[in-house]
PADO-733045 format. One line per 4 residues: number of its first residue (from 1); their letters; for each residue x, y, z of N, C-alpha, C. Coordinates in pm, 1 decimal, always signed. Layout:
% residues N
NUM	A	X Y Z X Y Z X Y Z  ...
% end
This chain:
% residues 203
1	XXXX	+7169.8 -1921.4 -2041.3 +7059.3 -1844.4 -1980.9 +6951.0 -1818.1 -2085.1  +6818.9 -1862.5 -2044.2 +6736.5 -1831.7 -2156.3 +6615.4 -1705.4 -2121.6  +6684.7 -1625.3 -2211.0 +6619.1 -1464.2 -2283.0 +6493.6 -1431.2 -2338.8  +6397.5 -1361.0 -2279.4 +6292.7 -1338.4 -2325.7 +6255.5 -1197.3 -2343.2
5	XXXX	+6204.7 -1135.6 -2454.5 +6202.8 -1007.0 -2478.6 +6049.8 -966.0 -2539.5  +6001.6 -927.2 -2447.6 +5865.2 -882.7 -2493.2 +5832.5 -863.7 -2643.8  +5788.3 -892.1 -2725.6 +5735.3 -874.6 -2869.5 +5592.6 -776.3 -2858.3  +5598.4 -713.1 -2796.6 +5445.7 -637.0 -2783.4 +5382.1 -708.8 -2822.7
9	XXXX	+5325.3 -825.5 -2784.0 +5189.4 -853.6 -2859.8 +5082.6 -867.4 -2792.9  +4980.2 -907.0 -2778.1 +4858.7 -846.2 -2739.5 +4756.6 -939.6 -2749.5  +4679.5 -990.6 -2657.8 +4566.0 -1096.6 -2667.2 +4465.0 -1085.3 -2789.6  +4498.8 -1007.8 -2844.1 +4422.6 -1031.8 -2962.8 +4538.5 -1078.7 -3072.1
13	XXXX	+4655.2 -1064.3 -3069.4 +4761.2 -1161.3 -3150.1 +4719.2 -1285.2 -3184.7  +4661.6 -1333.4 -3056.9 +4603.1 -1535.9 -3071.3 +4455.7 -1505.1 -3161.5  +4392.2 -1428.7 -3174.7 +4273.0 -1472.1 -3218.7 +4264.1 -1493.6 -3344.0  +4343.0 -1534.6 -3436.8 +4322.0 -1646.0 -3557.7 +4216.2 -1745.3 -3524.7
17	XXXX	+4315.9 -1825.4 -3415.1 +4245.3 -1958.0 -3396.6 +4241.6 -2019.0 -3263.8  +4092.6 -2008.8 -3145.3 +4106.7 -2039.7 -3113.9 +4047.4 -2166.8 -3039.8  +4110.0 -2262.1 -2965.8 +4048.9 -2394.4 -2929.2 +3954.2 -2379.1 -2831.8  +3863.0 -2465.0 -2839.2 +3707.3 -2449.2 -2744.3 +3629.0 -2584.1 -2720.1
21	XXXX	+3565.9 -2610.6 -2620.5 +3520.1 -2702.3 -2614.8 +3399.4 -2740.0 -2663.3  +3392.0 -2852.9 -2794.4 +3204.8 -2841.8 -2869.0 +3099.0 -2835.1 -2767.7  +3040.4 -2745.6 -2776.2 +2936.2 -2770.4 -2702.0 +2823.0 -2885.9 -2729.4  +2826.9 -2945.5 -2828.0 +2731.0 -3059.3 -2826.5 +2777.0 -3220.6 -2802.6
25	XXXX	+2922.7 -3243.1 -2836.2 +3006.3 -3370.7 -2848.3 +3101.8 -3339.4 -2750.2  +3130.8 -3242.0 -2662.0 +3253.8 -3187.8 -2617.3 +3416.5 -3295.4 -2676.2  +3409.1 -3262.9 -2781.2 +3517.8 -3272.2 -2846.0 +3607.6 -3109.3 -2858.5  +3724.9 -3141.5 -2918.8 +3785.0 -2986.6 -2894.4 +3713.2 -2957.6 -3095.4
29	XXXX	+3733.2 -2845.1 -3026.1 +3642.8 -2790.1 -3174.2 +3771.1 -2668.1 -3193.2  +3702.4 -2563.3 -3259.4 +3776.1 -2421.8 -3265.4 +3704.0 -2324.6 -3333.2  +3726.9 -2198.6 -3272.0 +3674.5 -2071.0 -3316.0 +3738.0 -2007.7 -3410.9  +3726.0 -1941.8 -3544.3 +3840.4 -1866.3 -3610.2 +3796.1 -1796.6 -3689.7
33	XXXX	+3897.2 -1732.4 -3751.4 +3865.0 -1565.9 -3799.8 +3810.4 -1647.6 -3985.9  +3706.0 -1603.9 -3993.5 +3690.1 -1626.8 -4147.9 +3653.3 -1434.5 -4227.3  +3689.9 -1445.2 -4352.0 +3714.0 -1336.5 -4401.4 +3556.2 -1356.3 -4479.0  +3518.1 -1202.4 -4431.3 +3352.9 -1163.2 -4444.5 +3336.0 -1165.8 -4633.5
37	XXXX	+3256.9 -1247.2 -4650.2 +3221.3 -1245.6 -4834.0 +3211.9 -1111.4 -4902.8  +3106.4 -1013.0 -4809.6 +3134.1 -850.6 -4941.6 +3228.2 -799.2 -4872.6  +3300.4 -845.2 -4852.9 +3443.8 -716.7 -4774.4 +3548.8 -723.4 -4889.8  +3539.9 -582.5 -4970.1 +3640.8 -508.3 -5038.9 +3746.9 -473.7 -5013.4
41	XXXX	+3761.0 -506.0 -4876.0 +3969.7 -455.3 -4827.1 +4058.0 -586.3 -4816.8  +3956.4 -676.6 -4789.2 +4018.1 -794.6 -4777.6 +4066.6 -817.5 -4607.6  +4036.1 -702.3 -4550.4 +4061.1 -726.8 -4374.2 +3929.3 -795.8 -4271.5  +3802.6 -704.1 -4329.2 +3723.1 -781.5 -4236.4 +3680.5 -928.4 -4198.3
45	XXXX	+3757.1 -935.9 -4092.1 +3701.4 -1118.6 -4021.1 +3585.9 -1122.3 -3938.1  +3510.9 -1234.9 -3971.0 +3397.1 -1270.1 -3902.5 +3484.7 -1362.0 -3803.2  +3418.4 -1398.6 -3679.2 +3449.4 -1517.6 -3601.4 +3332.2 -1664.1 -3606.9  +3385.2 -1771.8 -3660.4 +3295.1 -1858.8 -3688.3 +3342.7 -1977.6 -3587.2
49	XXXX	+3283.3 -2087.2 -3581.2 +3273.1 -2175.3 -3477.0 +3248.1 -2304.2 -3565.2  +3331.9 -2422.3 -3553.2 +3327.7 -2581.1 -3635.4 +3358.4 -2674.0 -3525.1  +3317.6 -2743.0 -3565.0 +3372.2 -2886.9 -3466.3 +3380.5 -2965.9 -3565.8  +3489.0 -3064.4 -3609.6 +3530.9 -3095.5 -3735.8 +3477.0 -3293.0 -3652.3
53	XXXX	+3445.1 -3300.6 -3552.3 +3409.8 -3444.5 -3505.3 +3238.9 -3439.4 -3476.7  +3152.8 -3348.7 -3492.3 +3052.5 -3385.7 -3560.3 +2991.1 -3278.9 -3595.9  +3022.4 -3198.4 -3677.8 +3018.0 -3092.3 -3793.4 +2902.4 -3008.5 -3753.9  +2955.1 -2966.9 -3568.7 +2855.0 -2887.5 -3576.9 +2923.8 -2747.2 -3615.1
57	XXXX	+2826.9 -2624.3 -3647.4 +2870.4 -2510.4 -3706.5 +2824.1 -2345.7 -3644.0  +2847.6 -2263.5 -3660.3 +2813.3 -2147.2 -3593.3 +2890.0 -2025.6 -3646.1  +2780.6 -1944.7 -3718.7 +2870.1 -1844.4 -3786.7 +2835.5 -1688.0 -3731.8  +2733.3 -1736.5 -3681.7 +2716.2 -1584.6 -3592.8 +2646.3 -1601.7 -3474.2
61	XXXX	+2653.3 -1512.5 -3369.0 +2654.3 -1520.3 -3221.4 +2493.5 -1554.9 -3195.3  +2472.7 -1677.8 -3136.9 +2310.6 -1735.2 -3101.8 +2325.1 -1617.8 -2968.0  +2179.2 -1588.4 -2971.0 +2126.5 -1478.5 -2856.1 +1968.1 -1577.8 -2807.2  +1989.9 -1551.7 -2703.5 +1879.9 -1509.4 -2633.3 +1804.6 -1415.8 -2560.7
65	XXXX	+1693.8 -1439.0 -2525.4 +1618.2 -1339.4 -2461.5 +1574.6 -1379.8 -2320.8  +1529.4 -1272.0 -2259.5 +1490.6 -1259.0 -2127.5 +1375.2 -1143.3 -2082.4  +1207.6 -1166.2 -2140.6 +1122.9 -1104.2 -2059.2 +1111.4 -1042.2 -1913.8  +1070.0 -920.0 -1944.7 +1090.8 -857.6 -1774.8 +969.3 -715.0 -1813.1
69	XXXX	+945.9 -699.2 -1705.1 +828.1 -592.7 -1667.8 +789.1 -600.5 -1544.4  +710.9 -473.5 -1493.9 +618.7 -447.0 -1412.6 +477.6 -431.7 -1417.6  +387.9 -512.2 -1324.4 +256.0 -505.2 -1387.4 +202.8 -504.7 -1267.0  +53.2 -440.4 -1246.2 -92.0 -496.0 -1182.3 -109.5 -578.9 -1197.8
73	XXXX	-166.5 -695.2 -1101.5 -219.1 -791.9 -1097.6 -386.7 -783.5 -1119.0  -464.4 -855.1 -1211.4 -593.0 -801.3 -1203.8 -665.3 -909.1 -1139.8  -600.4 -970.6 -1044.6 -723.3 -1048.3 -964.3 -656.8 -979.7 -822.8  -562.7 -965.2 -754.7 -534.7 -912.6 -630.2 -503.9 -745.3 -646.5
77	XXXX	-444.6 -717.5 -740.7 -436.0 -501.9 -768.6 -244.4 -517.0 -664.5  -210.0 -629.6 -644.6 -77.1 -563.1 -621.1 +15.3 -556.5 -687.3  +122.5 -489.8 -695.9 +184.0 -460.2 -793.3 +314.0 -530.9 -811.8  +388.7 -589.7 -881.3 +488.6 -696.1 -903.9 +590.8 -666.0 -1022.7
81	XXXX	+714.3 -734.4 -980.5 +801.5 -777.7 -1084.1 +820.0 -875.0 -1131.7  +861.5 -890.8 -1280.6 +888.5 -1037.7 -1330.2 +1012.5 -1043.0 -1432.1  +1074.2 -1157.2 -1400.7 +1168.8 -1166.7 -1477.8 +1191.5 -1344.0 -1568.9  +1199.4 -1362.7 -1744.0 +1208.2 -1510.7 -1730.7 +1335.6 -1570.3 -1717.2
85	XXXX	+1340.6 -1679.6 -1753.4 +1484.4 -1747.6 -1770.6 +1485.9 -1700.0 -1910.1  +1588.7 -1774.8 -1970.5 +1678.0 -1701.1 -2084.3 +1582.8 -1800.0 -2153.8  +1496.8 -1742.9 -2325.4 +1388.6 -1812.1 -2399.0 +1489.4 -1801.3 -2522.2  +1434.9 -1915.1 -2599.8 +1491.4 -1901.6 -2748.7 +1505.3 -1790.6 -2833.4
89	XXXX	+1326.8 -1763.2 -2839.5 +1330.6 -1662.0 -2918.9 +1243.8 -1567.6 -2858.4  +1255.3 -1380.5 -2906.9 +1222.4 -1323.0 -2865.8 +1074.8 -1261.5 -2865.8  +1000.4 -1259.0 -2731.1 +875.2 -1289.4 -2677.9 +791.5 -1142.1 -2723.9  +696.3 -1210.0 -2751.5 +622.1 -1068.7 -2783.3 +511.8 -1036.7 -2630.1
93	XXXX	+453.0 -1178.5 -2504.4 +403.5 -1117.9 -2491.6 +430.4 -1284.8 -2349.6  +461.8 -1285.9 -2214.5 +456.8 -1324.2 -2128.6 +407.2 -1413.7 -2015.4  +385.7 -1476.4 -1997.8 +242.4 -1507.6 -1911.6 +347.1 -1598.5 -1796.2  +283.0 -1491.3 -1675.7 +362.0 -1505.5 -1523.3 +231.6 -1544.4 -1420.6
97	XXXX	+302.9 -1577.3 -1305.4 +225.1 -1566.5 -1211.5 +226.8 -1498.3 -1098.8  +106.7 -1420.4 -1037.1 +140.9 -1329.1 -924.8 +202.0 -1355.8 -776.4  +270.1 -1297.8 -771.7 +390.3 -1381.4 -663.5 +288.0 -1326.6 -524.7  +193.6 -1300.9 -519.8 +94.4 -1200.2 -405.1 +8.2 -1356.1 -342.3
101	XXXX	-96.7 -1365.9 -512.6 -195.2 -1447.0 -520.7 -194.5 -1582.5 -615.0  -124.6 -1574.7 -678.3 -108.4 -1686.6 -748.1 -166.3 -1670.3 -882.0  -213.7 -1557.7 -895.7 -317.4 -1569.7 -1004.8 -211.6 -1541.7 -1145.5  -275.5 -1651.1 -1275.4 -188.2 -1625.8 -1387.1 -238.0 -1576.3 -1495.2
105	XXXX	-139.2 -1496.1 -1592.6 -177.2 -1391.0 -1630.5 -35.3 -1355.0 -1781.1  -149.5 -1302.2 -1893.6 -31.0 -1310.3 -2007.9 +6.1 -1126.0 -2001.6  +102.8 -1101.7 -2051.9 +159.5 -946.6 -2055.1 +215.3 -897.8 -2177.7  +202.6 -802.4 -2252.6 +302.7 -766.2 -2323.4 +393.8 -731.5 -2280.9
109	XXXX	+546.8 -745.2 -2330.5 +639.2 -806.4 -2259.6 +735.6 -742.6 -2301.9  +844.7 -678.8 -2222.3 +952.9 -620.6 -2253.4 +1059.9 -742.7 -2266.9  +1159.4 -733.7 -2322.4 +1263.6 -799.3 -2325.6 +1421.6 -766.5 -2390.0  +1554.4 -829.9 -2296.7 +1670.8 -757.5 -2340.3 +1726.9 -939.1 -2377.7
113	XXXX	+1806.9 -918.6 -2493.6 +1903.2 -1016.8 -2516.5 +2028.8 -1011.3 -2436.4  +2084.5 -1198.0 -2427.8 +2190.0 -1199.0 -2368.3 +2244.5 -1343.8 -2476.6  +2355.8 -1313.1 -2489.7 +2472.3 -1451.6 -2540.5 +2427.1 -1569.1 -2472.6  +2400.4 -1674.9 -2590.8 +2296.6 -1807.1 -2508.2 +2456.6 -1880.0 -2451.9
117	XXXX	+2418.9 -1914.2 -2316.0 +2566.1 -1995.3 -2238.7 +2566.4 -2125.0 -2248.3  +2662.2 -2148.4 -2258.8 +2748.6 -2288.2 -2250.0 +2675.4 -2388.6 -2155.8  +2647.2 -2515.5 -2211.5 +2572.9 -2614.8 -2124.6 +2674.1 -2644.0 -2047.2  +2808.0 -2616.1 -2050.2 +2899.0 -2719.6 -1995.3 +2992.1 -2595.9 -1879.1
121	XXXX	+2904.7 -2526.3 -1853.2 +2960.9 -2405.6 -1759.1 +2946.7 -2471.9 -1628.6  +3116.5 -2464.6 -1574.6 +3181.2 -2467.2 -1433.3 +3315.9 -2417.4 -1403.0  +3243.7 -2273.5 -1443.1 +3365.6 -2178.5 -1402.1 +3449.1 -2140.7 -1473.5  +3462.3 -2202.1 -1560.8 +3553.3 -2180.1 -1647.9 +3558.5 -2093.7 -1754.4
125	XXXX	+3685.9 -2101.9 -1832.1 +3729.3 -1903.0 -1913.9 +3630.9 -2004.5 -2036.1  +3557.1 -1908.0 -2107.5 +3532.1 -1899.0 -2208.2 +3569.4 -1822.9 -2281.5  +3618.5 -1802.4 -2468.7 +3596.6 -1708.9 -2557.0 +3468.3 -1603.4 -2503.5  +3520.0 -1474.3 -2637.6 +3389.5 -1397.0 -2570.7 +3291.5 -1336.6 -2674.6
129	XXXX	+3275.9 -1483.0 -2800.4 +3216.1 -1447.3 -2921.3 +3084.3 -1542.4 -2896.4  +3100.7 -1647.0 -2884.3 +3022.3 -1755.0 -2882.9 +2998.9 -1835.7 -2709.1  +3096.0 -1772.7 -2655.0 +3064.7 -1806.9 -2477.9 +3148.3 -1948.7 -2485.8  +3225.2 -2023.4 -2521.8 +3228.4 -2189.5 -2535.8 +3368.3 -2167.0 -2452.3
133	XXXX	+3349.9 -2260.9 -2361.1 +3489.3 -2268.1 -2289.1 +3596.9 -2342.8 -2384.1  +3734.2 -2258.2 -2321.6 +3831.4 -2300.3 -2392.7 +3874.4 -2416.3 -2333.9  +3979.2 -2489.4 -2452.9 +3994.6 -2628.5 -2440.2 +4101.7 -2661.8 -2370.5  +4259.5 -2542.6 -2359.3 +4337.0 -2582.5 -2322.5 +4331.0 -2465.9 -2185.6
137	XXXX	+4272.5 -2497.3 -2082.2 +4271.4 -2439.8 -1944.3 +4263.9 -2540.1 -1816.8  +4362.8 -2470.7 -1713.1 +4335.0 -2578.1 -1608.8 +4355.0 -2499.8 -1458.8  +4326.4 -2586.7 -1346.6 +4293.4 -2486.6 -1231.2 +4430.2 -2473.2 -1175.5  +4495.6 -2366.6 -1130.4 +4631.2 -2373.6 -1051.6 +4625.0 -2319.6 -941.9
141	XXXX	+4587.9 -2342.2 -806.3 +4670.8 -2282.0 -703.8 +4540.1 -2168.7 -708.3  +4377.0 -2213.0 -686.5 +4249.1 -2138.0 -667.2 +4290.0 -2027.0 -793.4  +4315.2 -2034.1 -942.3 +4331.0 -1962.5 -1043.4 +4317.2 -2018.1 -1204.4  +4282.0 -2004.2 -1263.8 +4235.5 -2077.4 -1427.1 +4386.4 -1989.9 -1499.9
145	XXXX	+4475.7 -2146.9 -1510.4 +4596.9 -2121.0 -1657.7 +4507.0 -2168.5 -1787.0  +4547.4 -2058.5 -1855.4 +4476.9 -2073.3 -1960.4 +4554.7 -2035.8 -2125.7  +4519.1 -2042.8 -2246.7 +4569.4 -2024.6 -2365.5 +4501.8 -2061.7 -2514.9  +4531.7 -1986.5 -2611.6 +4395.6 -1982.3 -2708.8 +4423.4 -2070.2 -2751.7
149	XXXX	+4533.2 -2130.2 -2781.4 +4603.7 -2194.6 -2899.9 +4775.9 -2226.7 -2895.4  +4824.6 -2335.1 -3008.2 +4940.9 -2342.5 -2951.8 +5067.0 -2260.0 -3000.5  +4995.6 -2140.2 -3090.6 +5106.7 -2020.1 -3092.8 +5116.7 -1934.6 -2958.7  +5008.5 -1926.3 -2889.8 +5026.5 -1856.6 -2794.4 +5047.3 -1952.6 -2627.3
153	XXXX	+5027.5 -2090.9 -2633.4 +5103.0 -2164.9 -2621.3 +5268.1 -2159.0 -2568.8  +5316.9 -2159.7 -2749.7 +5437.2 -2121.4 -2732.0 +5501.3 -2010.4 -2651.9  +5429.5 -1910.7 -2684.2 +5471.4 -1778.1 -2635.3 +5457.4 -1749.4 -2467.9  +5390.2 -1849.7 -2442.3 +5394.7 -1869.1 -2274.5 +5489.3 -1917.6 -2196.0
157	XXXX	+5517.6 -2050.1 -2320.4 +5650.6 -2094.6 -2251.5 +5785.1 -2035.9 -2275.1  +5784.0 -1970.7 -2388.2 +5891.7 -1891.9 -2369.2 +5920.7 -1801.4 -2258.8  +5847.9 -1712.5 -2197.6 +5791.6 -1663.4 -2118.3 +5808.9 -1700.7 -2004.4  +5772.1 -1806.2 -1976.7 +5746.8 -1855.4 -1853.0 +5895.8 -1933.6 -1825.8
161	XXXX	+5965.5 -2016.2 -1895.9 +6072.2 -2070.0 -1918.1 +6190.7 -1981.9 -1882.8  +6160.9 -1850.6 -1920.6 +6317.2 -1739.0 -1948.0 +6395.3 -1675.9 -1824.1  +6464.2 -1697.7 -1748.2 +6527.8 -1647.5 -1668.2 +6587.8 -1495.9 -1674.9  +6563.5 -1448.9 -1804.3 +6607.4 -1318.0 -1831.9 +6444.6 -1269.6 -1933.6
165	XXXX	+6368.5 -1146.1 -1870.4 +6233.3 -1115.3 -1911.0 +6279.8 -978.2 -1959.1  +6257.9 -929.7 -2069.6 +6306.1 -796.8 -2099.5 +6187.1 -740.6 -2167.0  +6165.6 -604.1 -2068.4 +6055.1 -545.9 -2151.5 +6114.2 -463.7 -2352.8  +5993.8 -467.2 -2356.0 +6041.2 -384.6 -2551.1 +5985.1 -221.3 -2500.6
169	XXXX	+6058.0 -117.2 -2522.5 +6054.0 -14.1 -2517.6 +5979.3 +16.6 -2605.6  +5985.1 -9.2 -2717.7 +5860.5 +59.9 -2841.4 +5696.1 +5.6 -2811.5  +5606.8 +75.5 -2853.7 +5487.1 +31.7 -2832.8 +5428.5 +101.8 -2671.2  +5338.2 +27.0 -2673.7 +5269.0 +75.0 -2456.3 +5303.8 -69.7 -2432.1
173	XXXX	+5369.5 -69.3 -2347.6 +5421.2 -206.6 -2261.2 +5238.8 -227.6 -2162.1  +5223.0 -146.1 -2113.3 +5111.2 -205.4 -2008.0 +4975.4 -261.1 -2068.6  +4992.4 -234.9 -2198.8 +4883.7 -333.1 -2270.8 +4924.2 -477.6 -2350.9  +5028.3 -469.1 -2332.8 +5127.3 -590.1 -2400.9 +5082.4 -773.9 -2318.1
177	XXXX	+5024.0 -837.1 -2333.5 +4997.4 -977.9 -2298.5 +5089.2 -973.6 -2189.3  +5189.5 -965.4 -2231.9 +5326.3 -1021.5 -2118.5 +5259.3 -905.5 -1943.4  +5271.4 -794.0 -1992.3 +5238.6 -690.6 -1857.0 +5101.8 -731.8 -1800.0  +4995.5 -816.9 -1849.6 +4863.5 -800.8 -1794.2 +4846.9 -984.5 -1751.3
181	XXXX	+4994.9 -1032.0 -1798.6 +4954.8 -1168.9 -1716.1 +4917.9 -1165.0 -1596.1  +4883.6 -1279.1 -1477.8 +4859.6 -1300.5 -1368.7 +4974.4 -1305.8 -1258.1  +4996.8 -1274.7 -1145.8 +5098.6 -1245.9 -1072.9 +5130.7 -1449.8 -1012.0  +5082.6 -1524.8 -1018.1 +5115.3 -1664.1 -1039.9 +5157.2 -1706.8 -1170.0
185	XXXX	+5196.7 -1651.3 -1263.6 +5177.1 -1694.5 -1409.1 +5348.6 -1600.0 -1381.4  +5369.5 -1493.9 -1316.3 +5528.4 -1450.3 -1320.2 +5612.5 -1500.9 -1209.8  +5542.5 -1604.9 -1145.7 +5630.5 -1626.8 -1040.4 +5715.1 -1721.9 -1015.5  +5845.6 -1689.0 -986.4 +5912.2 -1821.6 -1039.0 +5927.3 -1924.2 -952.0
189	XXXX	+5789.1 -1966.4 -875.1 +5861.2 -2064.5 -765.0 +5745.1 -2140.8 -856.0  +5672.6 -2101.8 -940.7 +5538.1 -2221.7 -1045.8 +5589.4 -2209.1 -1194.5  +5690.5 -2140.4 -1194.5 +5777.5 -2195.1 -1310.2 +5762.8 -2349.4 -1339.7  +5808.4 -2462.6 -1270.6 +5809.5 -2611.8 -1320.3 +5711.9 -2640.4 -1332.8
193	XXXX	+5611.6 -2615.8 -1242.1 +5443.0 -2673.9 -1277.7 +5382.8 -2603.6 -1434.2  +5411.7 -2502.2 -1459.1 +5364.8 -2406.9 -1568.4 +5383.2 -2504.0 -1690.7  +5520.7 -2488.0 -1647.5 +5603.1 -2524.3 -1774.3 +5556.4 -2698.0 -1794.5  +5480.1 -2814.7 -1705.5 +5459.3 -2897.0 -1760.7 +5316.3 -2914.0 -1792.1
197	XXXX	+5255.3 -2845.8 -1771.5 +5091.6 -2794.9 -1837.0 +5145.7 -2730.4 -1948.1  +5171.9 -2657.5 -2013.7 +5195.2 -2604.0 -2137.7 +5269.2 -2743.4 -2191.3  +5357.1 -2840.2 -2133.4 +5407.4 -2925.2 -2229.7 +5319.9 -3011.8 -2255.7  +5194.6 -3049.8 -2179.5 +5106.0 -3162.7 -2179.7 +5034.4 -3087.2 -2298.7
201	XXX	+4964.4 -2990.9 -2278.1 +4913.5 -2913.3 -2362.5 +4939.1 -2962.4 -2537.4  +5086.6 -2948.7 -2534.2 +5144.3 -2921.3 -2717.7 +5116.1 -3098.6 -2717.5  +5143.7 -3163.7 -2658.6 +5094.9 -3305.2 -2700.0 +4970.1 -3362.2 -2735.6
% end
């Protein structure tokens, strides 16, 4: 009979290292913890981003922006909202057209940043540093199985494999990975399917 006993661990356990899809080559790339240059404790990690198949790089979170305001129109006087698509960089000053009259027109320009997204977005889980979908996810039964990496990987199939699930009394169990899985991810009639996506996976 194979035994599984909660280890409290916690979705942030995987975040060493995890796999993602390049956004420019979609090759599998990976996200991971690099240790910050003036950090004196020796704990603080940055999260950085490589693709080792064509060296692209990313060491801190690309942002964009998004202009928005309310204005008079000074050829019709009615009054309007505007909002842009997501711009490179952040706008000092607008130029829309009046959704009344047509008439166009530059603004000084409010604007809020947002995390620039993934060209390769369809639905799928992304990390939540850099937005890049992960590499080892797939659709089950209208639901995304998913995993950072193949330590946590492992720890699925143990998991998922064990006919005997034992919670760990020490710690808060309801924040523990194992308690906040998906109610298809504990069920044992997708036990065999699970278990051969996680094996395709380690290959």
């Amino acid at each position: 009979m194979e035994r599984f006993q909660d280890e409290n661990k916690w979705l942030g356990s995987f975040y060493n290292e995890i796999f993602v899809k390049c956004p420019k080559c979609e090759s599998k790339a990976i996200v991971k913890q690099e240790l910050l240059e003036k950090c004196e404790c020796g704990k603080c990690h940055n999260m950085v981003f490589e693709c080792k198949n064509c060296f692209y790089k990313l060491k801190e979170v690309v942002y964009q922006y998004v202009a928005y305001g309310k204005e008079y129109c000074s050829n019709c006087f009615e009054k309007f909202e505007y909002q842009s698509q997501p711009l490179k960089d952040k706008p000092l000053t607008y130029k829309t057209k009046c959704p009344h009259c047509d008439f166009q027109e530059e603004w000084k320009t409010k604007s809020y940043r947002i995390k620039e997204e993934s060209k390769l977005d369809n639905g799928l889980v992304k990390e939540m540093w850099y937005g890049l979908m992960l590499w080892f996810q797939k659709e089950f039964d209208g639901s995304i199985f998913w995993a950072y990496n193949l330590d946590h990987i492992d720890y699925l199939e143990r998991y998922i494999g064990a006919d005997l699930r034992e919670r760990n009394v020490k710690g808060s169990y309801n924040s523990t990975l194992v308690s906040r899985l998906p109610k298809f991810v504990k069920a044992a009639k997708n036990r065999e399917k699970l278990l051969k996506i996680l094996k395709k996976w380690k290959e």
